[in-house]
C-alpha positions as a Markdown table, in Angstrom:
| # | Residue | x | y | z |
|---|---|---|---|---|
| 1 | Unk | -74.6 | -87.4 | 8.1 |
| 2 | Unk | -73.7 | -83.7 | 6.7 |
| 3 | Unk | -72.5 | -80.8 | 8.4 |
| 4 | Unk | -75.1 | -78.6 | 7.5 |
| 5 | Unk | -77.3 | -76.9 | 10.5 |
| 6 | Unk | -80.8 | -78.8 | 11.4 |
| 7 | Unk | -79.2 | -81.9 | 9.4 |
| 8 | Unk | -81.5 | -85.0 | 10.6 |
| 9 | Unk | -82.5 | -82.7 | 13.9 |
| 10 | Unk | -78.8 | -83.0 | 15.4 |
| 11 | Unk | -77.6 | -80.1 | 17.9 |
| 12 | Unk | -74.6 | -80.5 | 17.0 |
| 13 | Unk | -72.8 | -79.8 | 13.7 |
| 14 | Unk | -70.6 | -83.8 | 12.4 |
| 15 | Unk | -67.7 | -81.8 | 11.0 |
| 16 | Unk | -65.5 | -81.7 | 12.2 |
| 17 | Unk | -66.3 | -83.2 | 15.4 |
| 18 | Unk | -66.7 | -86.4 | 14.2 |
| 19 | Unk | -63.6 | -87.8 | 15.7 |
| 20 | Unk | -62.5 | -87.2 | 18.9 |
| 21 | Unk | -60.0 | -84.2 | 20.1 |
| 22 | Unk | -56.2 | -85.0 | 20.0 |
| 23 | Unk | -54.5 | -85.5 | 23.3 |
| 24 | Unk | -52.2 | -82.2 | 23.1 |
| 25 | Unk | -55.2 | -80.3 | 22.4 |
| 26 | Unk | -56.6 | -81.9 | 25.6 |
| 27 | Unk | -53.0 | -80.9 | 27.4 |
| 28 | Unk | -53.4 | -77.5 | 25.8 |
| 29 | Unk | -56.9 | -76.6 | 27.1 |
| 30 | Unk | -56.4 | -78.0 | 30.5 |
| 31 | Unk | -53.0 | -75.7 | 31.2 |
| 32 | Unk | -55.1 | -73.0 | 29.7 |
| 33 | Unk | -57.8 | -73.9 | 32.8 |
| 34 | Unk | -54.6 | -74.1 | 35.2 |
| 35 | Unk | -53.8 | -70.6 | 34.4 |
| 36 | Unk | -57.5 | -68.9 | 34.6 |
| 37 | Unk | -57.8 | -70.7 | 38.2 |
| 38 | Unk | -53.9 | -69.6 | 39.3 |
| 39 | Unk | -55.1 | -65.9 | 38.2 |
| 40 | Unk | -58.2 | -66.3 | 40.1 |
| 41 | Unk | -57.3 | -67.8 | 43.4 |
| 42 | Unk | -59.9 | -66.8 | 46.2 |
| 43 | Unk | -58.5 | -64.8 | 48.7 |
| 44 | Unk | -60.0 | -64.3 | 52.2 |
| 45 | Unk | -62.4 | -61.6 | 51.0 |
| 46 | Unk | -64.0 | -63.9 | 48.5 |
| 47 | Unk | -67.6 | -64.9 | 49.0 |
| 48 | Unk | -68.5 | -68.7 | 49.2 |
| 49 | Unk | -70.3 | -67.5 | 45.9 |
| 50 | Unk | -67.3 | -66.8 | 44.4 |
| 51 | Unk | -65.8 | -70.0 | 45.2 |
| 52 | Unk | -68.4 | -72.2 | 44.3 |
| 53 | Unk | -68.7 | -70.2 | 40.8 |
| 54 | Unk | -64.9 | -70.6 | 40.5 |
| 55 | Unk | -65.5 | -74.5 | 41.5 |
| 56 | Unk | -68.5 | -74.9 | 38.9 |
| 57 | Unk | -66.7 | -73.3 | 36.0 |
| 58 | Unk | -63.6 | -75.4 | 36.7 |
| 59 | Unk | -65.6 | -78.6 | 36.5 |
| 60 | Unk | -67.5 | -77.8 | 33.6 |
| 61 | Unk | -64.0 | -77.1 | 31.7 |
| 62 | Unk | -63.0 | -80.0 | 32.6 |
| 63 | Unk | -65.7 | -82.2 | 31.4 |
| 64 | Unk | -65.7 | -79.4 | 27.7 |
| 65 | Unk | -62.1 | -81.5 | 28.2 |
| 66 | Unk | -64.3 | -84.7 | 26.9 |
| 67 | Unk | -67.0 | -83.1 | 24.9 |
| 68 | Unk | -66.6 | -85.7 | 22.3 |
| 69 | Unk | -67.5 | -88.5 | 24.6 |
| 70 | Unk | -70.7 | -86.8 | 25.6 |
| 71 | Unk | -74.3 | -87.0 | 24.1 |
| 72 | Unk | -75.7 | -84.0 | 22.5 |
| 73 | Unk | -77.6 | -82.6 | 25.6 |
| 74 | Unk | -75.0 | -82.9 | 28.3 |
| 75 | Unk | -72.3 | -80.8 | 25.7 |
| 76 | Unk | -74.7 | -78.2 | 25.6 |
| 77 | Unk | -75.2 | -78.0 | 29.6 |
| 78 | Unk | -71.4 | -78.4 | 29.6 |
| 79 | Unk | -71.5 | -75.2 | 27.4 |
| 80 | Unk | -74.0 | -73.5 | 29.6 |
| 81 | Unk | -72.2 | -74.1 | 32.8 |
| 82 | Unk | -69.5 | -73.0 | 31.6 |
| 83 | Unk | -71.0 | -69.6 | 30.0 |
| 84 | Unk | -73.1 | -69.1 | 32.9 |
| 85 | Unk | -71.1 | -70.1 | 35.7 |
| 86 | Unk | -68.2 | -68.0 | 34.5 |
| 87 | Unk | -70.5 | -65.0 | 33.3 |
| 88 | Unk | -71.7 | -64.5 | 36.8 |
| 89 | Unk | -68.0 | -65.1 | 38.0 |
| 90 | Unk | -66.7 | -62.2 | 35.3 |
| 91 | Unk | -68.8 | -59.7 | 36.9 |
| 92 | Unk | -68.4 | -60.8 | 41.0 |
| 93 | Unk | -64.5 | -61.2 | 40.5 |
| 94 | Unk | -62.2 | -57.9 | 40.2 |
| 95 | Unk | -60.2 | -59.9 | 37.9 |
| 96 | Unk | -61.0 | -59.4 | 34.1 |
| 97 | Unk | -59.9 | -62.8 | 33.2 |
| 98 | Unk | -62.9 | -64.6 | 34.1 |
| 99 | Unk | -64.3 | -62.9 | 31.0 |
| 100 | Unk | -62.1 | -66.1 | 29.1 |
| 101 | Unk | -64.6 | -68.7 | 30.8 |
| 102 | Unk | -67.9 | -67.4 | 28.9 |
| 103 | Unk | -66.1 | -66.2 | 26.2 |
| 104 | Unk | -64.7 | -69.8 | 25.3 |
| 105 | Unk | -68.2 | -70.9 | 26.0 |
| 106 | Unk | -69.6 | -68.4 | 23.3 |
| 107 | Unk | -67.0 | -69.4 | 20.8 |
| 108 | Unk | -67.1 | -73.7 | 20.9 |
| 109 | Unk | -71.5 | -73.2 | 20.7 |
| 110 | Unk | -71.2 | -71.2 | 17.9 |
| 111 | Unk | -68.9 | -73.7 | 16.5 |
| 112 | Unk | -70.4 | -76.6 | 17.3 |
| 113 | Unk | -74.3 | -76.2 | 18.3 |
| 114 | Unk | -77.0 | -75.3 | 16.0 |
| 115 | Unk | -78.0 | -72.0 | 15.4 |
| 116 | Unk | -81.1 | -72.6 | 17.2 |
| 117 | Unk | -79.3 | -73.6 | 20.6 |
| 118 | Unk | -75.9 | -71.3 | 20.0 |
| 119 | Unk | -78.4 | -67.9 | 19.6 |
| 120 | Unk | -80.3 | -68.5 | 23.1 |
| 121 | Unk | -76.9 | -70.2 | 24.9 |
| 122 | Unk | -75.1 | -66.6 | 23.6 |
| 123 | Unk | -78.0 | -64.5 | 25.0 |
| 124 | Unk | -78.2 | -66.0 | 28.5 |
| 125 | Unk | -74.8 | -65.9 | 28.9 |
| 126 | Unk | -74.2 | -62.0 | 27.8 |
| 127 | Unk | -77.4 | -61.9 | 30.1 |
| 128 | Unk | -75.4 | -63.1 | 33.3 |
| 129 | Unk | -72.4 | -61.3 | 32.7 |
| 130 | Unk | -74.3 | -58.0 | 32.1 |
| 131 | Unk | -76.5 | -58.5 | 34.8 |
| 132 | Unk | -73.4 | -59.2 | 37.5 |
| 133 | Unk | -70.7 | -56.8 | 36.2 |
| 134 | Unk | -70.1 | -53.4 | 37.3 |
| 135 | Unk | -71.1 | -50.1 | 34.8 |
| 136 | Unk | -67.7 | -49.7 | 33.8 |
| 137 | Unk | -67.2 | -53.2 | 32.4 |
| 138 | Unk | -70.1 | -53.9 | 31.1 |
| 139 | Unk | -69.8 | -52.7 | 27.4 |
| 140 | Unk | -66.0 | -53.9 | 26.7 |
| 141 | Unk | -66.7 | -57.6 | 28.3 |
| 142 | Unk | -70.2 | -57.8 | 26.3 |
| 143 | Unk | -68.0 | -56.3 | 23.2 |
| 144 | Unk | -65.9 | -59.2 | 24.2 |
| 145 | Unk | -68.7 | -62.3 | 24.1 |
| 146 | Unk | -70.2 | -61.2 | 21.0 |
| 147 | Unk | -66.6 | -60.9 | 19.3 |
| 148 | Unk | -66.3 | -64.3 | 20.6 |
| 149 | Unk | -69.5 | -65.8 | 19.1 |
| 150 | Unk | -68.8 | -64.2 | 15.9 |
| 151 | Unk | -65.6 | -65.7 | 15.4 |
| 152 | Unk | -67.3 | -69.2 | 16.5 |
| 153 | Unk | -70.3 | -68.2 | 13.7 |
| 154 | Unk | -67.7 | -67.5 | 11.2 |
| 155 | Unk | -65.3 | -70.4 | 11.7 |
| 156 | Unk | -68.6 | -72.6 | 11.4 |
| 157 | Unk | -69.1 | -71.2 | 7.8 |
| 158 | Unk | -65.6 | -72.2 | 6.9 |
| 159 | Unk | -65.8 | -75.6 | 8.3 |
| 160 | Unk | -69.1 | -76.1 | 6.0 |
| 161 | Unk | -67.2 | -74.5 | 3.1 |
| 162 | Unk | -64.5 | -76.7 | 3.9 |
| 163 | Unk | -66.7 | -79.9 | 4.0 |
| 164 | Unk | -68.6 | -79.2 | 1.1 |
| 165 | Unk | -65.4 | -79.0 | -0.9 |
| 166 | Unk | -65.1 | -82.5 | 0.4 |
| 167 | Unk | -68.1 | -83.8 | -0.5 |
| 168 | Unk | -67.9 | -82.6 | -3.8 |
| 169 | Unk | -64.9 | -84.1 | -4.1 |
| 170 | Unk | -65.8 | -87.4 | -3.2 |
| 171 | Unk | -68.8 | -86.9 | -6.1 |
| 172 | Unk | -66.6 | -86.2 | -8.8 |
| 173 | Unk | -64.2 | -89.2 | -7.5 |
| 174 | Unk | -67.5 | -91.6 | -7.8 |
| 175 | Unk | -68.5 | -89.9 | -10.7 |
| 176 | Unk | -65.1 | -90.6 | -12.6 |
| 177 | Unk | -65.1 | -94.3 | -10.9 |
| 178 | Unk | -68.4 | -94.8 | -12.2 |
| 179 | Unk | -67.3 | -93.5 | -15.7 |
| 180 | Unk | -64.3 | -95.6 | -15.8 |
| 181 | Unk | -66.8 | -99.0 | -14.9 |
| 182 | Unk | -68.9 | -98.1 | -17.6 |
| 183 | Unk | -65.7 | -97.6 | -20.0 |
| 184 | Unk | -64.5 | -100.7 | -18.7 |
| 185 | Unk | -67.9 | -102.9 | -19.2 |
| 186 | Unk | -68.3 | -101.4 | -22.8 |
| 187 | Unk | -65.6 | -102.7 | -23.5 |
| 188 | Unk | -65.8 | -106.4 | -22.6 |
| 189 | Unk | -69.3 | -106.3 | -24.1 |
| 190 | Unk | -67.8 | -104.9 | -27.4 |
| 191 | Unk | -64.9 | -108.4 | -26.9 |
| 192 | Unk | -67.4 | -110.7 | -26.2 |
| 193 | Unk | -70.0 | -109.5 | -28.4 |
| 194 | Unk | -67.8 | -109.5 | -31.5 |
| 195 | Unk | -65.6 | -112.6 | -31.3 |
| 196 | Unk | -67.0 | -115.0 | -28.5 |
| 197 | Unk | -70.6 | -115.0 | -29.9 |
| 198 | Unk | -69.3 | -115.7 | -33.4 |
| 199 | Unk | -67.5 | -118.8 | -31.4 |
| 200 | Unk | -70.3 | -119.5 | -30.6 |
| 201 | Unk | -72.0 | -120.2 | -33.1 |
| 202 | Unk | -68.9 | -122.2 | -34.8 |
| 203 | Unk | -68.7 | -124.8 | -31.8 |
| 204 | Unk | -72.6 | -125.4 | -32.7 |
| 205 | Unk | -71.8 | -125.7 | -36.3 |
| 206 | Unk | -68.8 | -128.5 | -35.7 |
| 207 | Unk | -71.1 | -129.6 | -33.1 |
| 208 | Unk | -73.9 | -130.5 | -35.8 |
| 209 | Unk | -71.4 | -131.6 | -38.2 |
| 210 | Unk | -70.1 | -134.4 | -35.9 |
| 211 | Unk | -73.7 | -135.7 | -35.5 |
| 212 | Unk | -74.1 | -136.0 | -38.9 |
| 213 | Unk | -71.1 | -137.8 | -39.3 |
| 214 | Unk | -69.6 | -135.6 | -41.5 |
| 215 | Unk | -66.1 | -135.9 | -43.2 |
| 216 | Unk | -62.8 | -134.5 | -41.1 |
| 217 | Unk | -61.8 | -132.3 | -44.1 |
| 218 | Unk | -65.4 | -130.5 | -43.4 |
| 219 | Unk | -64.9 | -130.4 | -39.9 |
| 220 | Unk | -61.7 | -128.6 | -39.8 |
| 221 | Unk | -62.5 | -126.7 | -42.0 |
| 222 | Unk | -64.8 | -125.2 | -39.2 |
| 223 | Unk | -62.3 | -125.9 | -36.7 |
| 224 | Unk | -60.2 | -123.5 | -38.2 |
| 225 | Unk | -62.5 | -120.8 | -38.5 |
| 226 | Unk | -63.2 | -121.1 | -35.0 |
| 227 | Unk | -59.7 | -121.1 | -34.4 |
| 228 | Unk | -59.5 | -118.3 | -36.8 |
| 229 | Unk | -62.1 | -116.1 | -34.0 |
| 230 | Unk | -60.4 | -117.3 | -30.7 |
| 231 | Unk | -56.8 | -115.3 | -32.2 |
| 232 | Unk | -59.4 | -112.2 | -33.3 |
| 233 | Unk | -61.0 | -112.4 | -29.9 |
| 234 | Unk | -57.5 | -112.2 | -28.3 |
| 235 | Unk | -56.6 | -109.9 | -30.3 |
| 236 | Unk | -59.5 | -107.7 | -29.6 |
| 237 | Unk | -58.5 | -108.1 | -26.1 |
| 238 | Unk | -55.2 | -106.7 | -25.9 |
| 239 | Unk | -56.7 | -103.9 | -28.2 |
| 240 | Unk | -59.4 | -103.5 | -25.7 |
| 241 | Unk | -56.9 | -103.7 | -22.9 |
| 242 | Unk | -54.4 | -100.9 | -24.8 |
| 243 | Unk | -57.4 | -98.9 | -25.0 |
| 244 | Unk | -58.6 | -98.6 | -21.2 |
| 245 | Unk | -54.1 | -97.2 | -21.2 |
| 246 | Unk | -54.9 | -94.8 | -23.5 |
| 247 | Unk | -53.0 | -96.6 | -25.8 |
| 248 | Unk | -54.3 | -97.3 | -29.3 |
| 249 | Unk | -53.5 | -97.5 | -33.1 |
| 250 | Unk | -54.4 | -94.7 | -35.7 |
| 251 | Unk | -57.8 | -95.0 | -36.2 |
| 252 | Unk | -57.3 | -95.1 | -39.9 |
| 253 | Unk | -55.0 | -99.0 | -39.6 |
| 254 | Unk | -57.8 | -100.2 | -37.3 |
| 255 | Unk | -60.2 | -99.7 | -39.6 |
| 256 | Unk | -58.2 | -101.4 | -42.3 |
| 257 | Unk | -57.8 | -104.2 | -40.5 |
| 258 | Unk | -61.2 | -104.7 | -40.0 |
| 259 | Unk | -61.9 | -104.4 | -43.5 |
| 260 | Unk | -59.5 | -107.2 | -44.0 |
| 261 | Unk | -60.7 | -109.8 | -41.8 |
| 262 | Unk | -64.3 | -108.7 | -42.6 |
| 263 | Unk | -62.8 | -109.8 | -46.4 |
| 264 | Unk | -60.9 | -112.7 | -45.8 |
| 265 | Unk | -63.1 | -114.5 | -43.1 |
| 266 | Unk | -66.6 | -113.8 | -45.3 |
| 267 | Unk | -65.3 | -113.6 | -48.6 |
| 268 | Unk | -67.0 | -110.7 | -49.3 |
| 269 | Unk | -65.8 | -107.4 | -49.9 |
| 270 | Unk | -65.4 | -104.2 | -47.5 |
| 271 | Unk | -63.4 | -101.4 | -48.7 |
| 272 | Unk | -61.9 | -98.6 | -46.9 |
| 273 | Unk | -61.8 | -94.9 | -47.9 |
| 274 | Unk | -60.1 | -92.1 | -46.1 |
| 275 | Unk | -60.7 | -88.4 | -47.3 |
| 276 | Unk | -59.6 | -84.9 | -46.0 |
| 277 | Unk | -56.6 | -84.2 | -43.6 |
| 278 | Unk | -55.4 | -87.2 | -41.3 |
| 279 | Unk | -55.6 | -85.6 | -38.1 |
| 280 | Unk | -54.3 | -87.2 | -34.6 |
| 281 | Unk | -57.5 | -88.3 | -32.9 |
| 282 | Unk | -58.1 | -88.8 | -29.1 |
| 283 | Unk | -58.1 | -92.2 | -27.9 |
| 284 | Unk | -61.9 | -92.4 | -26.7 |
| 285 | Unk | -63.1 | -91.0 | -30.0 |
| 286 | Unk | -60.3 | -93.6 | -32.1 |
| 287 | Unk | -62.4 | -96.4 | -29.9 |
| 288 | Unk | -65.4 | -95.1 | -30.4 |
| 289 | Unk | -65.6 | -94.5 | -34.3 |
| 290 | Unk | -63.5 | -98.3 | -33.9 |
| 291 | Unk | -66.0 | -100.1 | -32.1 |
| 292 | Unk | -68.6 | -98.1 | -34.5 |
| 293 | Unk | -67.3 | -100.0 | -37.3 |
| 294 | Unk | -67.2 | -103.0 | -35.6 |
| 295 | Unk | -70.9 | -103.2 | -34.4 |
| 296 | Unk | -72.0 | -102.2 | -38.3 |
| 297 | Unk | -69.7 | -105.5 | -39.3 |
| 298 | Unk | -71.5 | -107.6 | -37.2 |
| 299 | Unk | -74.9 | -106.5 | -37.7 |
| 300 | Unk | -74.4 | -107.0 | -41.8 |
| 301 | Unk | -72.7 | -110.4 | -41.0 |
| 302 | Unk | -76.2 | -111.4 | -39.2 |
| 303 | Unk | -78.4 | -110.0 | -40.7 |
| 304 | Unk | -77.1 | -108.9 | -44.8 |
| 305 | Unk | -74.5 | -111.7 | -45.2 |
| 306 | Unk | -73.6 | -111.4 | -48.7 |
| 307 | Unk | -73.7 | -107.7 | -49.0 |
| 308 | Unk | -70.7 | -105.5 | -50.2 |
| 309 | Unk | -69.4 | -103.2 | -47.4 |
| 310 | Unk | -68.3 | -99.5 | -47.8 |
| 311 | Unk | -66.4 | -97.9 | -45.4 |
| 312 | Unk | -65.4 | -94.1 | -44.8 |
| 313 | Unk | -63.3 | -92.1 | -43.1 |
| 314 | Unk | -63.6 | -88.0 | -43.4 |
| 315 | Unk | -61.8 | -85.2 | -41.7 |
| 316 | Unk | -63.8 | -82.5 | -42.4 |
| 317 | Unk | -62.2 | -79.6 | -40.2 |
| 318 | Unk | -63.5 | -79.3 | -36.8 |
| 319 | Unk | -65.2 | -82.6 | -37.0 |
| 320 | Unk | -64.5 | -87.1 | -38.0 |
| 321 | Unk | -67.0 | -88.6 | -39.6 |
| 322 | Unk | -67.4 | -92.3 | -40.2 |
| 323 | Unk | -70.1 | -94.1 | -42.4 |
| 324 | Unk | -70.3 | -97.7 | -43.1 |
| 325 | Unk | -73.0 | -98.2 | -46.0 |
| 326 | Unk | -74.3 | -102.3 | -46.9 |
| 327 | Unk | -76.8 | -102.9 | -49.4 |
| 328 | Unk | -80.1 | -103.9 | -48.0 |
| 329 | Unk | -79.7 | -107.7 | -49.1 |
| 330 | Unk | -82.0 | -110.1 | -47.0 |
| 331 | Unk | -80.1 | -112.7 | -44.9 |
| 332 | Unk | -80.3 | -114.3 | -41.6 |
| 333 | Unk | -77.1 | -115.8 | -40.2 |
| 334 | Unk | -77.1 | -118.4 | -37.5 |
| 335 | Unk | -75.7 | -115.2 | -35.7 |
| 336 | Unk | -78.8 | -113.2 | -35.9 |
| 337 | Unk | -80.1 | -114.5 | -32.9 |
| 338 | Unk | -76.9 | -114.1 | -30.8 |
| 339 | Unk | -76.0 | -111.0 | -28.7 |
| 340 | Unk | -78.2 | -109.2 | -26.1 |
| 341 | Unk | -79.2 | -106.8 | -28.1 |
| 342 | Unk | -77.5 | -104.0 | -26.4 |
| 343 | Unk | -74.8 | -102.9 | -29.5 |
| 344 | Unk | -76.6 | -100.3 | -30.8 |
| 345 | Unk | -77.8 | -98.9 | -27.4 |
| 346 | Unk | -74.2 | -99.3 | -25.8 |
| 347 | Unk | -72.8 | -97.5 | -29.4 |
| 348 | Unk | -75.2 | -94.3 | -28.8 |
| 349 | Unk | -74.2 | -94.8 | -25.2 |
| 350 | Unk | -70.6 | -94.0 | -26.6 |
| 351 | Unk | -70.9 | -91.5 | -29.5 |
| 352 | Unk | -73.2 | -89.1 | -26.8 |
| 353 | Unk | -70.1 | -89.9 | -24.2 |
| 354 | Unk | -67.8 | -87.9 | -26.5 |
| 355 | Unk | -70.9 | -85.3 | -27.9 |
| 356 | Unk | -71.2 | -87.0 | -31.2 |
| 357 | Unk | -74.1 | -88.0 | -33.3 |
| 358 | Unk | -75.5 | -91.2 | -34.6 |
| 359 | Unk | -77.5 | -92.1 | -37.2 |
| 360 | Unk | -78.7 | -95.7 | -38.4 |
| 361 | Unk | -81.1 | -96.6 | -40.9 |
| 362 | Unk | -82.2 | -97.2 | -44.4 |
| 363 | Unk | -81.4 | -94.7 | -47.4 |
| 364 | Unk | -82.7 | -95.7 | -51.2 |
| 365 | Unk | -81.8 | -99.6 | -50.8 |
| 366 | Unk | -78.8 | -99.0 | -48.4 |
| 367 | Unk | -78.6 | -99.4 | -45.3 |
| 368 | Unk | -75.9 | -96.6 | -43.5 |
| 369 | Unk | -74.8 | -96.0 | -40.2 |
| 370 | Unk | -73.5 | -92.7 | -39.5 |
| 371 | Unk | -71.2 | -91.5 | -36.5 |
| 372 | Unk | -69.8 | -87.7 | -36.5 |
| 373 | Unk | -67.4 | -86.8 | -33.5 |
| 374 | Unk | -66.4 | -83.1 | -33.3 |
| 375 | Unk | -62.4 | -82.7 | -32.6 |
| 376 | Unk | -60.9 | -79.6 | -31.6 |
């Protein structure tokens, strides 16, 4: 529930009355009723009127003691009796500090009630006060009320400012928890995808090999490649790991290094070339032209096997640009039908996260993927 008037048809405003008051507030109010009835005491020419008003009041500030423990209509009588019962009071009683009875009635409505309820509650009561006071009070203790219900209005707009700081807040709290999930799950999709599906499909391999009764020479040799992911995998994981820390290698060595192990596990050849003025890249945008690379790796290993790989790196001023070009050479690993299909998606999901481009597709027999990250 908000704060905001005519929320859900509530009287009463949620902040910040949600919790009860504190006990030396309680103590606070009540000698502050102590004091109003000492400086009030009937004497013999008092009316039974003005006793019974002085009676009323006193019970009504004493249950305004436990407002919070009341439902919405019996705060508001408790408001009214005590607005009424001491406006009548202010103007029967020579003694002008009754006038604190309606007045704290005037200022806790317009605090806490609607503007619907505080408006008419604030009129009836100046109404009984007027009505019962003599001439020559009449325009300082009506001053007086309306003073008091202004301060009440205004201390209600700085309790909604005050709670609509919090909620926003609490958005851009879930909004940066949300972020860091979605950081998080990119990457373990980006681990799993690139080193536990290629696993995969090496168990099935040995798997098939052992059926056919193939020789142990042939089936280490797979044993070792699979081997060979599980360290990469790990790797990836502390990389991964260093990431989400903020911690990461130049992006120019990771890209090296995938070069190499795209060379040496596939025996085919990716080269790396760097151009313009190395410049000292933020960490989301090293991961994101990093995992870039990586899902244009794995895409050629599934699906162009045996194609040469081209790599590059360019600072070009106020922007980094990375391109990975493969020829177009038909080929359909036993890893084409592994993954979920979510790299590319999840990759444009990370380029737009850092306002970059993306670009993927064919060009004149080659197939190029494109990612350009400005850097300030």
């Amino acid at each position: 529930m908000t704060a905001a008037k005519g929320t859900m048809g509530s009287m009463i405003l949620s902040f910040p009355y949600r919790g009860g008051l504190s006990w030396p507030l309680r103590l606070v109010r009540l000698a502050g009723l102590v004091v109003l009835i000492l400086s009030l005491l009937p004497d013999p020419s008092w009316s039974p009127w003005q006793t019974g008003l002085l009676t009323a009041v006193s019970v009504g500030w004493l249950l305004w003691l436990f407002a919070d423990w009341l439902t919405m209509p019996w705060q508001t009588a408790v408001l009214l009796l005590i607005g009424l019962a001491g406006g009548v009071l202010t103007g029967l009683s020579p003694h002008g500090v009754a006038i604190a009875f309606p007045a704290v009635a005037l200022l806790d409505a317009a605090t806490r009630l609607r503007t619907r309820y505080s408006l008419p509650i604030t009129a009836a009561v100046v109404a009984s006060t007027v009505a019962f006071d003599s001439w020559d009070r009449v325009l300082e203790h009506g001053l007086i009320l309306l003073a008091a219900a202004l301060v009440g209005a205004l201390r209600w707009q700085h309790l909604q400012r005050v709670e609509q700081a919090d909620l926003l807040q609490t958005q851009v709290q879930r909004a940066a928890v949300l972020a860091e999930r979605t950081r998080i799950a990119r990457e373990l999709h980006d681990v799993q995808a690139h080193a536990l599906a290629a696993l995969s499909v090496q168990l099935k391999v040995i798997d098939a090999l052992v059926e056919d009764g193939a020789s142990a020479n042939r089936i280490r040799e797979f044993v070792n490649r699979a081997e060979q992911l599980t360290r990469e995998g790990l790797i990836e994981t502390r990389r991964a790991i260093l990431a989400l820390r903020g911690e990461v290698l130049p992006i120019d060595d990771l890209l090296d290094s995938l070069a190499k192990v795209y060379t040496d596990r596939d025996g085919n050849n990716a080269s790396l070339v760097v151009t313009g003025s190395h410049a000292t890249l933020p960490t989301e945008t090293t991961m994101v032209l990093y995992r870039a690379a990586q899902e244009a790796l794995t895409n050629i290993r599934k699906h162009a096997g045996n194609s040469p790989v081209t790599v590059k790196l360019d600072y070009a001023g106020n922007a980094v640009s990375l391109t990975v070009l493969n020829e177009l050479i038909p080929h359909e690993s036993d890893l084409a039908s592994v993954g979920a299909g979510y790299g590319l998606p999840g990759l444009r999901e990370r380029v737009d996260a850092v306002d970059g481009t993306l670009t993927a597709g064919p060009k004149g027999g080659i197939w190029e993927l494109g990612v350009r990250i400005p850097i300030w």
